[in-house]
N, C-alpha and C positions, 0 to 999 in steps of 0.2 A: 558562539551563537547556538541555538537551541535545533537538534535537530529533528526532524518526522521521519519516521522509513516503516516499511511494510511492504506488503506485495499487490502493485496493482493487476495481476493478472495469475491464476494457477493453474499450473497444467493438470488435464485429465476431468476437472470438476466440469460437472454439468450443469445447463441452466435451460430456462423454457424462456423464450425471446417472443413477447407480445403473444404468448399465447399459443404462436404459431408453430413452432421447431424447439427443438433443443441445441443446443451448441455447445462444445466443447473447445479447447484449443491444445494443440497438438506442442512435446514438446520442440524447441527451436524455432517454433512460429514469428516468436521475435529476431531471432539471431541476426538475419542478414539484414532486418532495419536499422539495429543498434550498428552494424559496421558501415553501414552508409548512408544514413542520413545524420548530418552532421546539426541536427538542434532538433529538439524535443523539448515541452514546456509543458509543468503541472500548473494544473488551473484546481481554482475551487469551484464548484459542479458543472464545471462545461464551458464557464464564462472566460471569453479572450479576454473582458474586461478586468480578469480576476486574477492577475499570473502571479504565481508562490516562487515560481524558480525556474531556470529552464539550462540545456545541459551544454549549450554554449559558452553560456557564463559562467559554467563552475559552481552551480551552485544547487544541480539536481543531480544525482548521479542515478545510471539504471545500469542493470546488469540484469542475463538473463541465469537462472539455476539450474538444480533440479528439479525445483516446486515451482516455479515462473519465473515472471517478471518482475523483481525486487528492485525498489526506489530508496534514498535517502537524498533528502532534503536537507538543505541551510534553510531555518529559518529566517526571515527579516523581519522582525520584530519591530522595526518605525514604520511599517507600513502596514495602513489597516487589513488587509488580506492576509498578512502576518500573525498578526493581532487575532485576529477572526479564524484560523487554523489552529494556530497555539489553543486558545477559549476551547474551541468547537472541541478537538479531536482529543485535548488534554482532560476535557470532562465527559468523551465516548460520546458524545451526542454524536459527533461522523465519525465512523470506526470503519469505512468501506473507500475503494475504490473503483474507479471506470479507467477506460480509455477510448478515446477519441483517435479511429484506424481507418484503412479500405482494406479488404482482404485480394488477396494477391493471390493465394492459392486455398483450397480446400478441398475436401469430397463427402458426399451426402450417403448415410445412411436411411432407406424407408422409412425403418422405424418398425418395421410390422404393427403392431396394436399398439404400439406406442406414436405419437409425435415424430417426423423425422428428425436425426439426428444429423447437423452440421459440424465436421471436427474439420476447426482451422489450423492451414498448416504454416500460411507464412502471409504475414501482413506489412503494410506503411504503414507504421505507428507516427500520431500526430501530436497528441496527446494525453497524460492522464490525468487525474483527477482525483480530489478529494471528494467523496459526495457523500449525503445520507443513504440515498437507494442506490447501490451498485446493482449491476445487471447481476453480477457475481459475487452472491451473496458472503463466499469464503474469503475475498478481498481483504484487505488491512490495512490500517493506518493507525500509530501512535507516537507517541513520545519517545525517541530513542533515551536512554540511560546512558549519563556520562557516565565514564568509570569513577568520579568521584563522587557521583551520586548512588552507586551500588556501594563503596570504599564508608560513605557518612550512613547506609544503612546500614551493613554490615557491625559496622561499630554501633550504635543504636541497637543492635538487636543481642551483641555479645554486651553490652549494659546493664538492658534491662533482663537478661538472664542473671550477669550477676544478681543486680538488687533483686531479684524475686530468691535467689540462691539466701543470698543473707534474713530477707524477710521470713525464709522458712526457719533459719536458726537464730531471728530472734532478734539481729541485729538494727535492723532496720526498725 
């Protein structure tokens, strides 16, 4: 099965939230969601009625990093939400993610002449998501590469180096 991964959340990047504040999320904000809540489900932009995979079933996986919150997906390809992921993210039309949280813990910087600043430290993660407008712009979502689809470019590219090799001497 084909699979999606990317990062629906990265630590340290900043964003303006309605205008109002900036937020950030701190690293490990996720950690202690991932160890006890036992289901988590990607949706496509928010909709319960749209579910891609969830981590009950084996068939979403999350882990937190260095850089966040990193996802990878089974896709279900008989299922139009499958269908509609694969299209969508396969041709970058949605290259972003969300998630659907309550914050647990945080603390507020002023901001001084800037916006204040929210860096979240530990959330209930509900949710993420596929969407076109991530709140967090740096977000990702694509097509993972099977290794035999890097194995068939690889060969395709030491090819066509041959044949341009020959074509300069004439052969071709």
């Amino acid at each position: 099965m084909p699979r999606i991964s990317g990062y629906a959340a990265r630590f340290g990047d900043v964003t303006t939230i309605a205008g109002e504040f900036r937020e950030r999320l701190a690293k490990g904000a996720f950690a202690r969601t991932l160890r006890e809540r036992p289901d988590v489900v990607m949706l496509l932009d928010h909709d319960s009625g749209r579910v891609l995979g969830r981590t009950s079933a084996g068939t979403l996986d999350l882990r937190e990093d260095t850089i966040g919150l990193y996802f990878s997906l089974e896709v279900d390809e008989t299922t139009p939400e499958g269908q509609t992921a694969l299209g969508t993210i396969t041709r970058r039309d949605v290259s972003g993610c969300s998630f659907g949280f309550r914050v647990r813990a945080e603390h507020w910087d002023d901001g001084g002449r800037q916006l204040p600043l929210r860096t979240i430290t530990d959330v209930d993660l509900f949710e993420i998501t596929a969407t076109v407008f991530p709140a967090y712009p740096t977000t990702s979502a694509a097509l993972a590469r099977s290794a035999s689809d890097k194995s068939h470019d690889a060969r395709n590219a030491s090819r066509r180096r041959a044949e341009a090799a020959m074509r300069r001497r004439g052969i071709l």
